[in-house]
C-alpha atoms as an extended CHARMM CRD file, in Angstrom:
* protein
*
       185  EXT
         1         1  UNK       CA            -21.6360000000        0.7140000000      -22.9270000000  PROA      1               0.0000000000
         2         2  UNK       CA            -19.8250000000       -2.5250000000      -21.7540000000  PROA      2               0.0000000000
         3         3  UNK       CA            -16.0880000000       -1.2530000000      -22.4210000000  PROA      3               0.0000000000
         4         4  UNK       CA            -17.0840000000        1.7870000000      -20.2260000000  PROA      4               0.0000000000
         5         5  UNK       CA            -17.9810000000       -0.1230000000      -17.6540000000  PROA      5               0.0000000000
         6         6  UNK       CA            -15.0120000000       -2.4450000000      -17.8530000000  PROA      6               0.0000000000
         7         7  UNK       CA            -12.8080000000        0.3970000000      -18.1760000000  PROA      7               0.0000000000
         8         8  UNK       CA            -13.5730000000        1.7970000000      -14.9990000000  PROA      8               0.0000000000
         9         9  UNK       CA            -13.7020000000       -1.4690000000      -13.3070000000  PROA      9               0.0000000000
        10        10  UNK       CA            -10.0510000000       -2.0270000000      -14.2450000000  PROA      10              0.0000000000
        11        11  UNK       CA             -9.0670000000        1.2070000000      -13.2330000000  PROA      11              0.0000000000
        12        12  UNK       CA            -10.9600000000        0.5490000000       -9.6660000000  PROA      12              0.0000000000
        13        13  UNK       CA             -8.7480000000       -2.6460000000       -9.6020000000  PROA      13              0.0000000000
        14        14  UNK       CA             -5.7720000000       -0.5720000000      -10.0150000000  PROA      14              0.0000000000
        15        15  UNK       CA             -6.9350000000        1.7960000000       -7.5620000000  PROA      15              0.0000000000
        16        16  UNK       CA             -6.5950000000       -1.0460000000       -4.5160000000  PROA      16              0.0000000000
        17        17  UNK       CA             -2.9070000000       -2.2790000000       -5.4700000000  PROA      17              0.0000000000
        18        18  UNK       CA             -1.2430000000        1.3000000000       -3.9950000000  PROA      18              0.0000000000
        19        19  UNK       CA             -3.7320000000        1.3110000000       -1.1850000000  PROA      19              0.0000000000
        20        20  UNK       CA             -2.6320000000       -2.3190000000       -0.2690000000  PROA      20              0.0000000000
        21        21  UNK       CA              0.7840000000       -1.5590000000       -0.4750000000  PROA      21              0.0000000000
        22        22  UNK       CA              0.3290000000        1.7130000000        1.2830000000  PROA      22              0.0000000000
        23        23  UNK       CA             -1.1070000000       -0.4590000000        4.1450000000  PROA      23              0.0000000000
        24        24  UNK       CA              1.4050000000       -3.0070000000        4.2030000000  PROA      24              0.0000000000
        25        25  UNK       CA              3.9110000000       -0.4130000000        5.0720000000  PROA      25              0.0000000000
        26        26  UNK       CA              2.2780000000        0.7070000000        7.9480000000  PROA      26              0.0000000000
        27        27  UNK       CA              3.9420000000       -0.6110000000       10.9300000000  PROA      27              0.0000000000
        28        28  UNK       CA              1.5090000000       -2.8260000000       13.4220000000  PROA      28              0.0000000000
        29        29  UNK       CA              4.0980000000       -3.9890000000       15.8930000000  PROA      29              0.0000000000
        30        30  UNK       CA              4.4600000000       -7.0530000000       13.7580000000  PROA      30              0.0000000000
        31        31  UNK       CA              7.9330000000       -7.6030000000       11.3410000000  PROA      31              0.0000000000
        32        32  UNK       CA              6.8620000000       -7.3550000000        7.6470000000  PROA      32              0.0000000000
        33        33  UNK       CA              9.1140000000       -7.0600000000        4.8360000000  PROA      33              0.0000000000
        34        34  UNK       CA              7.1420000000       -4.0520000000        3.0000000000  PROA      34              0.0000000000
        35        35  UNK       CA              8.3840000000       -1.5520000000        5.7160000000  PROA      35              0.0000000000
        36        36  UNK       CA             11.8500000000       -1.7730000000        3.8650000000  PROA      36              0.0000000000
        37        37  UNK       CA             10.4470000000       -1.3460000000        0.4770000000  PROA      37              0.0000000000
        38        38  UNK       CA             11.5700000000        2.4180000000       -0.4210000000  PROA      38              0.0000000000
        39        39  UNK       CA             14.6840000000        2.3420000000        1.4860000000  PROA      39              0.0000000000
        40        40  UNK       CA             17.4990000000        2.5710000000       -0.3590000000  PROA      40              0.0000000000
        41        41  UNK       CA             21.7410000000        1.7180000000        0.0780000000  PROA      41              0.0000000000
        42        42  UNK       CA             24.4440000000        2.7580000000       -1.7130000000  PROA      42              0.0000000000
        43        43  UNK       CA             25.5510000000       -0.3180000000       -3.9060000000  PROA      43              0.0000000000
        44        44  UNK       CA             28.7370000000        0.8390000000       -6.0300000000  PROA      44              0.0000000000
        45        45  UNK       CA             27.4290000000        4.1330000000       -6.4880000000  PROA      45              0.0000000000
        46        46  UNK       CA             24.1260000000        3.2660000000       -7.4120000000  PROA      46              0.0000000000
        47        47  UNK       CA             20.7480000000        3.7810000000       -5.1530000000  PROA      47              0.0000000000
        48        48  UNK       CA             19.5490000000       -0.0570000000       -4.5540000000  PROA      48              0.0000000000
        49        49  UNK       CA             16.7370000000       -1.2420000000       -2.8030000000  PROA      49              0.0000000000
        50        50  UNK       CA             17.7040000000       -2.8940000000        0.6680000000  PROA      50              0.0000000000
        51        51  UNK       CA             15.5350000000       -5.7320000000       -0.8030000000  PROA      51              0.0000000000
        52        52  UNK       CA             17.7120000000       -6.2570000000       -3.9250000000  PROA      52              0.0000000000
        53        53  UNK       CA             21.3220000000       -6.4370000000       -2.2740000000  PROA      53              0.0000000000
        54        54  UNK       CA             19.8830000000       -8.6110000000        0.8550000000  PROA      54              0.0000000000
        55        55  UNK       CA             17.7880000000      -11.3240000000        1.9710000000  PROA      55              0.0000000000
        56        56  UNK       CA             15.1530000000      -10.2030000000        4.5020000000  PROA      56              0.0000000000
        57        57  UNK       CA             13.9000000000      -12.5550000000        6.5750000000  PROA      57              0.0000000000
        58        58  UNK       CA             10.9440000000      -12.8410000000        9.3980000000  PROA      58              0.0000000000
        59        59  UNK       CA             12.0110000000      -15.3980000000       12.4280000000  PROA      59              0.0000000000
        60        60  UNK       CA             10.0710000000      -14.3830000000       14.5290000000  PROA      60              0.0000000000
        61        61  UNK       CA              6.5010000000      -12.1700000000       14.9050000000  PROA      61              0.0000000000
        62        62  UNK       CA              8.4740000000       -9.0100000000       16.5030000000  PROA      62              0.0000000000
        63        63  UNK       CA             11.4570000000       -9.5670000000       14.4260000000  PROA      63              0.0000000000
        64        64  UNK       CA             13.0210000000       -9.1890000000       10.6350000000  PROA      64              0.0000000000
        65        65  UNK       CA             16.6330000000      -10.0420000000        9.7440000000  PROA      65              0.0000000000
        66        66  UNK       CA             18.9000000000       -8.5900000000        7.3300000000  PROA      66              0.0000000000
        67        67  UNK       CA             21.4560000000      -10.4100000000        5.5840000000  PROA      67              0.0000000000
        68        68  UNK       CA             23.3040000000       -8.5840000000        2.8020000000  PROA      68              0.0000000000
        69        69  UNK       CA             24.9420000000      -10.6870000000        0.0170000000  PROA      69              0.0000000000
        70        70  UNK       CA             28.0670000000       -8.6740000000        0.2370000000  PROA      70              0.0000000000
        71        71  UNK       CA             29.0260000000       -7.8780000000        4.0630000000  PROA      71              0.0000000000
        72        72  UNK       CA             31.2800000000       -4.7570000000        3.3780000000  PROA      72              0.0000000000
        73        73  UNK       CA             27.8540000000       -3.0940000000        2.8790000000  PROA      73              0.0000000000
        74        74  UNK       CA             26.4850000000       -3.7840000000        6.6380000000  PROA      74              0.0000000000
        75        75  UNK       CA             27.2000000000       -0.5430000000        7.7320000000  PROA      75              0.0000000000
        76        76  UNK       CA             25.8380000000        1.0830000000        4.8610000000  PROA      76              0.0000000000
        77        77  UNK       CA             22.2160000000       -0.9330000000        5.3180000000  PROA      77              0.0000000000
        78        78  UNK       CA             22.2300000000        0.1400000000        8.8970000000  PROA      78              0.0000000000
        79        79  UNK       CA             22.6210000000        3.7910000000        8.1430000000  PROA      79              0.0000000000
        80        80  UNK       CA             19.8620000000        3.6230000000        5.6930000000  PROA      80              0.0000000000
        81        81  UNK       CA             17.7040000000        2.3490000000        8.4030000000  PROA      81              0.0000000000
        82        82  UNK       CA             18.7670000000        4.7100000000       10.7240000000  PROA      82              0.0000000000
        83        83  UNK       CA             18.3060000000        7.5150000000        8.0980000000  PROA      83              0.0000000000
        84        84  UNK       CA             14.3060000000        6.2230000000        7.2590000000  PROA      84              0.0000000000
        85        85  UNK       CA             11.4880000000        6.8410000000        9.2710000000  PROA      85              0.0000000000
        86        86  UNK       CA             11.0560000000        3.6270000000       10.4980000000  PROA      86              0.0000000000
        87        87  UNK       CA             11.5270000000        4.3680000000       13.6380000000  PROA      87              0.0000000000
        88        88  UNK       CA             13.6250000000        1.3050000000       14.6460000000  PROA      88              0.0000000000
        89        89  UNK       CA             17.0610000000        0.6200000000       15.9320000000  PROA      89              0.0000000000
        90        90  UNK       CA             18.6880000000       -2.1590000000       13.7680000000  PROA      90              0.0000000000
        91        91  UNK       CA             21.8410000000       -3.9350000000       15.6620000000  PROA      91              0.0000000000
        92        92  UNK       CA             24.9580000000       -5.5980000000       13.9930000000  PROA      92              0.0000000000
        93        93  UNK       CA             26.0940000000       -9.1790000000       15.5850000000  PROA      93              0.0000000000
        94        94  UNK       CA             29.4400000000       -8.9540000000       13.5460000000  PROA      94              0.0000000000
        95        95  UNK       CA             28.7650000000      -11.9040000000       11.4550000000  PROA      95              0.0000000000
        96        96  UNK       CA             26.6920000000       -9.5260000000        8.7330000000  PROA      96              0.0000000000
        97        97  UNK       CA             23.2510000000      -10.4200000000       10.4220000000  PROA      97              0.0000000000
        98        98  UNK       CA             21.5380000000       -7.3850000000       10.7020000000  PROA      98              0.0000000000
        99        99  UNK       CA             18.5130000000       -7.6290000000       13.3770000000  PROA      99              0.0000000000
       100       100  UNK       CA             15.1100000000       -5.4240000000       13.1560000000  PROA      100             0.0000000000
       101       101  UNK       CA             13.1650000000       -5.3860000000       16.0370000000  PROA      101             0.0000000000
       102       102  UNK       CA              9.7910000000       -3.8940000000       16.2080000000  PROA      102             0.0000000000
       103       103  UNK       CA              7.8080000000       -3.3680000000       19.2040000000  PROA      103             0.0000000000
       104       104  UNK       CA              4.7180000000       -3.5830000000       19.9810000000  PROA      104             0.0000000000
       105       105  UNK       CA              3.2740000000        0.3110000000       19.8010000000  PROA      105             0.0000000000
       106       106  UNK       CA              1.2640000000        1.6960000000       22.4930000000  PROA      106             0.0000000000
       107       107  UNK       CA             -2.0200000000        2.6700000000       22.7220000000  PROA      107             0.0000000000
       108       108  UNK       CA             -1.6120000000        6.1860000000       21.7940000000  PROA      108             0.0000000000
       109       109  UNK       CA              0.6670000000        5.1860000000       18.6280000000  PROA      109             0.0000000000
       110       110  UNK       CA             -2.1950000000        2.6230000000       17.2680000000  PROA      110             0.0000000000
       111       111  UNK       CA             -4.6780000000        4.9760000000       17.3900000000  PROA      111             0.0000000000
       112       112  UNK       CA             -2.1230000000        7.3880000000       15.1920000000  PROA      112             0.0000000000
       113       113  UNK       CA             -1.4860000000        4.7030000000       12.6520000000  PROA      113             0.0000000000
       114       114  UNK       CA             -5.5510000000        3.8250000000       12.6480000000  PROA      114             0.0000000000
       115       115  UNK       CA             -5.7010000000        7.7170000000       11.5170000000  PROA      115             0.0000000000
       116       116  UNK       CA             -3.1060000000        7.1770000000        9.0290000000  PROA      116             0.0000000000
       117       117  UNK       CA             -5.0860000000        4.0020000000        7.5000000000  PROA      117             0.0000000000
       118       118  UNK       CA             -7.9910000000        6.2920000000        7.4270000000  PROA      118             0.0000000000
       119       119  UNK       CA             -6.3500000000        8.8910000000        5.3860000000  PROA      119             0.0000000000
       120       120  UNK       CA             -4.5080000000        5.7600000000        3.0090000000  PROA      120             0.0000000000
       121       121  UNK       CA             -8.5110000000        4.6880000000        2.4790000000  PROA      121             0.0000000000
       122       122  UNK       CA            -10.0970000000        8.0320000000        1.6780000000  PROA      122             0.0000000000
       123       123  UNK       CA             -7.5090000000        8.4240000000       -0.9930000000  PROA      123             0.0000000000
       124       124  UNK       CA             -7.9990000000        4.6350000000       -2.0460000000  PROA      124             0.0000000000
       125       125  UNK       CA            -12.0260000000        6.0070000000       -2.3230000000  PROA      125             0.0000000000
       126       126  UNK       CA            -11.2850000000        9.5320000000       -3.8720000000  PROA      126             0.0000000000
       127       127  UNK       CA             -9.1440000000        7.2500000000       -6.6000000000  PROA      127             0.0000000000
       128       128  UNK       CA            -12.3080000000        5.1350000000       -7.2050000000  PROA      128             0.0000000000
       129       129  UNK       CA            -14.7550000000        8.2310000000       -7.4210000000  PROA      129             0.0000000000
       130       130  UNK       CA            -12.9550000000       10.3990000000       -9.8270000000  PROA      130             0.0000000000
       131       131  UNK       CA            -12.7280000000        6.8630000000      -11.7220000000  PROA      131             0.0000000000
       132       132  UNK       CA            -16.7790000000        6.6850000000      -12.3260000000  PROA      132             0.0000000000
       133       133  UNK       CA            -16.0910000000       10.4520000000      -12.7010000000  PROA      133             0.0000000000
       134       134  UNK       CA            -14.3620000000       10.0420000000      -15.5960000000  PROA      134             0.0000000000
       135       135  UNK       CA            -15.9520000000        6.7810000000      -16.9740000000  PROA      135             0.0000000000
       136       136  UNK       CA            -19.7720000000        8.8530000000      -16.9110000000  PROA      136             0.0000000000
       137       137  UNK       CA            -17.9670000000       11.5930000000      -18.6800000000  PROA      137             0.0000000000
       138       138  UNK       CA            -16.7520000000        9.3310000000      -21.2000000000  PROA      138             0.0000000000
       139       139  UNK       CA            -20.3930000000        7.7480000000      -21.6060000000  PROA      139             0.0000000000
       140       140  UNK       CA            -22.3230000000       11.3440000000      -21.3500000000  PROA      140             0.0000000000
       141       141  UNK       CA            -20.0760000000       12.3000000000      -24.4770000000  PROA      141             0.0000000000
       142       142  UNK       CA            -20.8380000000        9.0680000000      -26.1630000000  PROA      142             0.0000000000
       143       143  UNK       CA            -24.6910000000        9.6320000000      -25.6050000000  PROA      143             0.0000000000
       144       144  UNK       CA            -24.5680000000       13.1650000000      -27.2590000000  PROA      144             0.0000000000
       145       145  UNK       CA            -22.7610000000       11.6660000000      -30.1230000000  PROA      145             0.0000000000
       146       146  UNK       CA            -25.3090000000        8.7210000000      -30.7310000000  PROA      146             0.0000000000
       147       147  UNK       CA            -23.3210000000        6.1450000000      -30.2620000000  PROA      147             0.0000000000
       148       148  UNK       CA            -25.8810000000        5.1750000000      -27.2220000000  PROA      148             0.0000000000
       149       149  UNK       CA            -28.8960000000        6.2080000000      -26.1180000000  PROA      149             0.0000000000
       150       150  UNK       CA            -30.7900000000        7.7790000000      -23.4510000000  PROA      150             0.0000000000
       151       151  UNK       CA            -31.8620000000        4.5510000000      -21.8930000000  PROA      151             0.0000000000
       152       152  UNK       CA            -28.5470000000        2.9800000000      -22.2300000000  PROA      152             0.0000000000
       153       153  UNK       CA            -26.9060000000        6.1730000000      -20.4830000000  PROA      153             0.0000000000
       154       154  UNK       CA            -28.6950000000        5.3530000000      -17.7290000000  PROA      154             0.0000000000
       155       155  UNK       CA            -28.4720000000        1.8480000000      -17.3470000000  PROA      155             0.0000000000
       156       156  UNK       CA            -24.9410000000        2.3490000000      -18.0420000000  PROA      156             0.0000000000
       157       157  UNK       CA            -24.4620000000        4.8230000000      -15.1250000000  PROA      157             0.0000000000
       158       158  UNK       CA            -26.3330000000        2.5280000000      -12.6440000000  PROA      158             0.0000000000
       159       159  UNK       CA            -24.0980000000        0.0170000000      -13.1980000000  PROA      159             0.0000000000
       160       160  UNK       CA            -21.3860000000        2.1290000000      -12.9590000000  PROA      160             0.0000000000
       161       161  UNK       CA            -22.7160000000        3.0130000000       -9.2860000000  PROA      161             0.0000000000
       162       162  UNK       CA            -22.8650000000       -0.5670000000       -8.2340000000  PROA      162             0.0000000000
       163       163  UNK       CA            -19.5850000000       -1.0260000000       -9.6150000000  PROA      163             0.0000000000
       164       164  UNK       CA            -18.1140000000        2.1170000000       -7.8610000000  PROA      164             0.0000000000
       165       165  UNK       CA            -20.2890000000        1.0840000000       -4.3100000000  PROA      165             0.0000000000
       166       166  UNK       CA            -18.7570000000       -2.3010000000       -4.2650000000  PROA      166             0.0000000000
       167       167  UNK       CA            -15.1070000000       -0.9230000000       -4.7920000000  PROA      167             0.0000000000
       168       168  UNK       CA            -15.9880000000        1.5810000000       -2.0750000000  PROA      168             0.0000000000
       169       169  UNK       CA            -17.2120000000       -1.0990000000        0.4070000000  PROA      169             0.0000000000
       170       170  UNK       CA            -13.4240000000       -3.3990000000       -1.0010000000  PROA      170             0.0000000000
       171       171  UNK       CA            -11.4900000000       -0.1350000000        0.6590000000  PROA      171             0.0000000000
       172       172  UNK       CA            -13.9370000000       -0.4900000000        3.6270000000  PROA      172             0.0000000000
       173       173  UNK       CA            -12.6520000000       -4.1100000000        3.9320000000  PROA      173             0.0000000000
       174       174  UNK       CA             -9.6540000000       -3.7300000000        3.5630000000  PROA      174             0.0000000000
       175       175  UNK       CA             -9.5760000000       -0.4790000000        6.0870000000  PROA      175             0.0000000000
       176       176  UNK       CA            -11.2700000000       -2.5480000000        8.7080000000  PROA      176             0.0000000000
       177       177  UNK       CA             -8.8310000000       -5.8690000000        8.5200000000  PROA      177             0.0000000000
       178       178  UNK       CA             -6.1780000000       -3.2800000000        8.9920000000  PROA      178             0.0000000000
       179       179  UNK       CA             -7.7370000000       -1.5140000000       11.6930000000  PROA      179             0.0000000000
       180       180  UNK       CA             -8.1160000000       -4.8520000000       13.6290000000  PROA      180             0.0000000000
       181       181  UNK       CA             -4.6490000000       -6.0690000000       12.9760000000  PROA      181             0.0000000000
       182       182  UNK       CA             -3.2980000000       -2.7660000000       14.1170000000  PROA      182             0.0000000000
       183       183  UNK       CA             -5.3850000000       -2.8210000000       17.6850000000  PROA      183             0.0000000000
       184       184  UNK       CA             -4.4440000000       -6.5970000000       18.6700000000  PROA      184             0.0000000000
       185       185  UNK       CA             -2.3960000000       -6.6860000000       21.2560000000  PROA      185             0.0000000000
């Protein structure tokens, strides 16, 4: 009964790490780093992560800087940039120093990303559902080959619920945090 239980506890675990990172990417006016994750340059011929040829840096709250290693590749991070959905213009000060600046969104534009966290957290809880899905499929099969019984089934799947609820009311957490970072001004 226990490894059921764990098993789908793990997997509700796992479930949160893409819906955090999900979130982090959504922009909030702020400068984070996770906006660039996903965006690739041409290194050499190769598809690199802007994050793995360049140090990224946050000096100020509105503001991320781009520094590539190797400078003949400036132009190259700033089409990338230009080429993602980011929706911001980097500038070039000629020294390699690539600037980001984000402003603040307006009101209309919050209340789009606040949808788009919504939709992030229903998947986050759809991931967590079909988790006890699976887990009380697992345990109904065990129960009509013996290996537990009646009573345990049961106990076993109300644990499973208060397992599942908390996870549910984690995304709820973590959806709320979000919304309130999104709607400072």
């Amino acid at each position: 009964m226990n490894e059921y239980i764990q098993h789908a506890q793990d997997h509700n675990e796992k479930a949160l790490v893409p819906l955090q990172k999900d979130f982090a990417k959504l922009r909030t006016g702020r400068a984070n780093a996770a906006v660039l994750e996903g965006i690739t340059v041409d290194y050499y011929g190769a598809p690199t992560p802007i994050t793995q040829v360049a140090a990224v840096k946050c000096p100020e709250a509105h503001m991320l800087t781009i520094e590539p290693w190797d400078k003949s590749i400036v132009n190259a991070v700033e089409k990338a940039i230009m080429a993602s959905d980011l929706g911001v213009t980097p500038s070039n000060d000629c020294c390699g120093l690539i600037r980001l600046p984000f402003p603040a969104p307006t009101e209309e534009r919050r209340k789009e990303i606040v949808k788009d966290c919504k939709t992030v957290a229903e998947k986050g809880r759809v991931a967590i559902r079909n988790n006890r899905q699976d887990a009380k499929k697992k345990m109904e099969k065990a129960e009509k080959d013996g290996e537990m019984s009646e009573d345990e089934l049961k106990r076993a799947e109300d644990e499973l619920q208060k397992i599942t609820d908390k996870y549910i009311a984690k995304v709820g957490e973590l959806l709320a945090a979000k919304e309130a970072e999104i709607m400072e001004i």
